[in-house]
C-alpha positions, 0 to 999 in steps of 0.5 A, spaced: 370 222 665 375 220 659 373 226 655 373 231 661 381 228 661 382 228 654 379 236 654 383 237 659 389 234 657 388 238 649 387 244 652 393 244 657 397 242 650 394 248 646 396 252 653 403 251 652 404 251 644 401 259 645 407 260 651 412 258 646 410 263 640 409 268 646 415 267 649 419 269 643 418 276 643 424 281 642 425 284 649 425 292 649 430 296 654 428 300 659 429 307 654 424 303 650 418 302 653 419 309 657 419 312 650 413 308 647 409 310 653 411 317 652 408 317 646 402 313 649 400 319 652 401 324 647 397 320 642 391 320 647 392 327 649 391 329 642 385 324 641 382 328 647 384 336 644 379 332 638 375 329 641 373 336 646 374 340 639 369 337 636 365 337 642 365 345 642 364 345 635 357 341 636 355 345 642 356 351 638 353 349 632 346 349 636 347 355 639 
């Protein structure tokens, strides 16, 4: 019973110092995230032309 409570008690402490470290993460403004995401999908836009291309590329070939 002690260790489940030792194991419980270490867990919850390690819990909390990852949080810390977490917490500290330079906050973005709105402009900001809106443009990351923007470019989010542009960069998977792009990996699906690829990714199509390549495709077409190898069903070509077979023909």
């Amino acid at each position: 019973m002690k260790k489940s409570i030792i194991y419980f008690l270490f867990a919850l402490l390690f819990s909390v110092s990852l949080s810390t470290f977490t917490g500290c993460r330079e906050d973005k403004t709105a402009g900001e995230k809106i443009e990351e995401g923007i470019d989010d999908v542009g960069d998977g836009i792009e990996e699906g032309v690829e990714e199509i291309g390549d495709e077409i590329d190898d069903a070509t070939d077979d023909l």
